[in-house]
N, CA, C and O atoms as a DFTB+ gen file, in Angstrom:
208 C
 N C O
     1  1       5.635     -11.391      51.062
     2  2       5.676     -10.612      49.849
     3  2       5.557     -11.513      48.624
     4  3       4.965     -11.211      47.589
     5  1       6.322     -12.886      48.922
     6  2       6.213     -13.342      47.897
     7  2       4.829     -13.883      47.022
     8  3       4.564     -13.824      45.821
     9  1       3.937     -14.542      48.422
    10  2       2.462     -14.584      48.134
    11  2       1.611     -13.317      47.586
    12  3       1.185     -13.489      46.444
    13  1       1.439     -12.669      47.900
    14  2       0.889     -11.480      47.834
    15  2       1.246     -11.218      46.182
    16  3       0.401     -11.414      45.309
    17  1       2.740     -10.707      45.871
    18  2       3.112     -10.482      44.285
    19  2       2.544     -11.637      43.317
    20  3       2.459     -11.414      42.109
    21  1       2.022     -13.302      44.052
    22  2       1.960     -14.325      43.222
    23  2       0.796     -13.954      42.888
    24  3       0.503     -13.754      41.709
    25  1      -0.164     -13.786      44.015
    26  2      -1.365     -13.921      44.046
    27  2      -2.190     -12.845      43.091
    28  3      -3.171     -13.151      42.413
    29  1      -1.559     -11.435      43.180
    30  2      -1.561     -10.328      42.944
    31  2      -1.619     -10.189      40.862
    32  3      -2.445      -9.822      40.026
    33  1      -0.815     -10.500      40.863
    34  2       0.087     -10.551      39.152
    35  2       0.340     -11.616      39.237
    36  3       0.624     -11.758      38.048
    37  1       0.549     -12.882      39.783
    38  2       0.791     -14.325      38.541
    39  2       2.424     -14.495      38.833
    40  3       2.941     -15.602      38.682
    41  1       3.021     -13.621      39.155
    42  2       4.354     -14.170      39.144
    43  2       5.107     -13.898      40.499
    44  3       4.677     -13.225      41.437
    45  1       6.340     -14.566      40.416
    46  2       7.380     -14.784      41.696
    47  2       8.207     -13.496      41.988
    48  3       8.512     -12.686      41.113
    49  1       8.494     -13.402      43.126
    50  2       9.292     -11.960      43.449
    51  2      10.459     -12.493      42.568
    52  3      10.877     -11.674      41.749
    53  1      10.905     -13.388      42.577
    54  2      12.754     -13.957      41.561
    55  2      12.321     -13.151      40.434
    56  3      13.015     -12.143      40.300
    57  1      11.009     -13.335      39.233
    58  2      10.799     -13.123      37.652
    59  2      10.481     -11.410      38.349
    60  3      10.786     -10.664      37.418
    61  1      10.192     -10.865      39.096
    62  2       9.760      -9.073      39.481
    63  2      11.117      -8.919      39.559
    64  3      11.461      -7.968      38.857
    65  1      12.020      -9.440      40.106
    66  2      13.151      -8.302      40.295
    67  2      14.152      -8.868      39.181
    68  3      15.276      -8.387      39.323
    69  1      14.050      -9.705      38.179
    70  2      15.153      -9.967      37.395
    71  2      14.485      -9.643      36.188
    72  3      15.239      -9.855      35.238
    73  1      12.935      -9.046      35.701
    74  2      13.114      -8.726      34.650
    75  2      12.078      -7.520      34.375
    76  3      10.857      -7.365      34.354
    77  1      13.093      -6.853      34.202
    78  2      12.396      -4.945      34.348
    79  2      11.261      -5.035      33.496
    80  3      10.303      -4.481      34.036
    81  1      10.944      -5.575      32.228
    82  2       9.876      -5.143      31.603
    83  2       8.562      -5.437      32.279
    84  3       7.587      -4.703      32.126
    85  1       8.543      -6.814      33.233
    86  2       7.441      -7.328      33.847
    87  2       7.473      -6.116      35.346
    88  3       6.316      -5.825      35.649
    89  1       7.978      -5.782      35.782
    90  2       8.374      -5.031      36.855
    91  2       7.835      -3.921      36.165
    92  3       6.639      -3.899      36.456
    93  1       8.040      -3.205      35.580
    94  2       6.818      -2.011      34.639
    95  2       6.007      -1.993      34.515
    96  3       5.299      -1.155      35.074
    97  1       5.554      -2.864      33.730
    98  2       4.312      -3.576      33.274
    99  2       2.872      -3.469      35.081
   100  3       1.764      -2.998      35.339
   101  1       3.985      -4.269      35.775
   102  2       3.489      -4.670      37.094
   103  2       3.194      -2.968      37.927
   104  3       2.123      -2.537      38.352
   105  1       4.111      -2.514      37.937
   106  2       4.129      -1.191      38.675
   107  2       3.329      -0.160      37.791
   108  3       2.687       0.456      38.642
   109  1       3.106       0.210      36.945
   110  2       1.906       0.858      35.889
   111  2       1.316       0.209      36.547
   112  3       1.574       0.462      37.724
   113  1       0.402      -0.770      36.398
   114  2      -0.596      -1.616      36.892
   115  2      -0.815      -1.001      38.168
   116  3      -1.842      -0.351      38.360
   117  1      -0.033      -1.133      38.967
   118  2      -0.562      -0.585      40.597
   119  2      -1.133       0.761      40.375
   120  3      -2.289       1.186      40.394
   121  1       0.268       1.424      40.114
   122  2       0.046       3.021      40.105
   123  2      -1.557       3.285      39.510
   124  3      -2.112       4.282      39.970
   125  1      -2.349       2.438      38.495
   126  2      -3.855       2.414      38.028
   127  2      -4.822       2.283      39.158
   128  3      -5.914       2.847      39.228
   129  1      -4.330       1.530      39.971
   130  2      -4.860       1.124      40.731
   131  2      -4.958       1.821      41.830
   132  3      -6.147       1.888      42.140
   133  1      -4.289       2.371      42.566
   134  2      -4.240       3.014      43.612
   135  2      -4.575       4.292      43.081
   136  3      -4.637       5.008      44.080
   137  1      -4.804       4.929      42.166
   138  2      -5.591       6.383      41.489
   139  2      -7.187       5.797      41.531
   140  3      -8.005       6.582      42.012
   141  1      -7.628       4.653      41.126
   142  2      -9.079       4.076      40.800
   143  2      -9.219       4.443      42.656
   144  3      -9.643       5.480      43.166
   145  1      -8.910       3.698      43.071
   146  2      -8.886       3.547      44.855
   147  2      -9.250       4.935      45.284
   148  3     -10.369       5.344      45.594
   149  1      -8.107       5.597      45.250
   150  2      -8.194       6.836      45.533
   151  2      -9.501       7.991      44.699
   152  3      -9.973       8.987      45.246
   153  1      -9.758       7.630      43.677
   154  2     -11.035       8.359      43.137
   155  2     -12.539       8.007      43.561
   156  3     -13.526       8.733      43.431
   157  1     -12.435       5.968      44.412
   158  2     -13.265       5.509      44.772
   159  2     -13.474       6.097      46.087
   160  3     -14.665       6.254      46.356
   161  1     -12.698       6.443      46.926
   162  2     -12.410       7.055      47.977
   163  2     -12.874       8.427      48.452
   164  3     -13.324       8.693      49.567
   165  1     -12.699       9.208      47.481
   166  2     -12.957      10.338      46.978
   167  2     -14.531      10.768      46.953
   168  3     -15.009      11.759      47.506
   169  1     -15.177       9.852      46.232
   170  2     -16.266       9.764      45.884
   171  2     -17.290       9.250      47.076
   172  3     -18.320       9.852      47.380
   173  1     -16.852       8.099      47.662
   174  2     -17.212       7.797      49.084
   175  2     -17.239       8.951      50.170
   176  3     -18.268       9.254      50.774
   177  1     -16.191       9.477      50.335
   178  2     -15.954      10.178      51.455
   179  2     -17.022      11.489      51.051
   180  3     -17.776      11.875      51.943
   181  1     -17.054      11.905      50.220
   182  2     -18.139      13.270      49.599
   183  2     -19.750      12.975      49.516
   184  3     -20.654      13.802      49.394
   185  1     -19.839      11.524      49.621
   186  2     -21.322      10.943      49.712
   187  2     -21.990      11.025      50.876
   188  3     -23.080      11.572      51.042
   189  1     -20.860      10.087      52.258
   190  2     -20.769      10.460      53.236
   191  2     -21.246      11.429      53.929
   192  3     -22.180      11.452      54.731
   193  1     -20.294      12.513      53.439
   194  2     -20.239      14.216      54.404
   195  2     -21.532      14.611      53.622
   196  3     -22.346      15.164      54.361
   197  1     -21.851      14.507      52.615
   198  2     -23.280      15.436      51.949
   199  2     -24.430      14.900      52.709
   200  3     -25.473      15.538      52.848
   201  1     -24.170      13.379      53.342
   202  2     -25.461      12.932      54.207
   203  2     -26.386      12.429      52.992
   204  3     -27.603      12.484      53.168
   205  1     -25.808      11.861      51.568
   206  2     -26.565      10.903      50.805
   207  2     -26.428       9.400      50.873
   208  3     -27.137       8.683      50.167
């Protein structure tokens, strides 16, 4: 986990769980992300089934 959060956002699981504003900041960020994903997904899967 700890790689992944470094690699991910720049910082250490210690600075994610001791300081809420970066932990916001960080979690907004996902939550963007996993809607983009999911709309990319979306869009894939309907391309797919139409046979384009």
């Amino acid at each position: 986990m700890e790689k992944a959060l470094h690699g991910a956002h720049g910082i250490g699981y210690e600075t994610y769980r001791r300081d809420c504003e970066k932990r916001i900041e960080i979690e907004k960020r996902r939550e963007e992300e996993y809607v983009e994903s999911r709309i990319v997904a979306a869009n894939i899967g309907g391309s797919l089934s139409s046979g384009t």
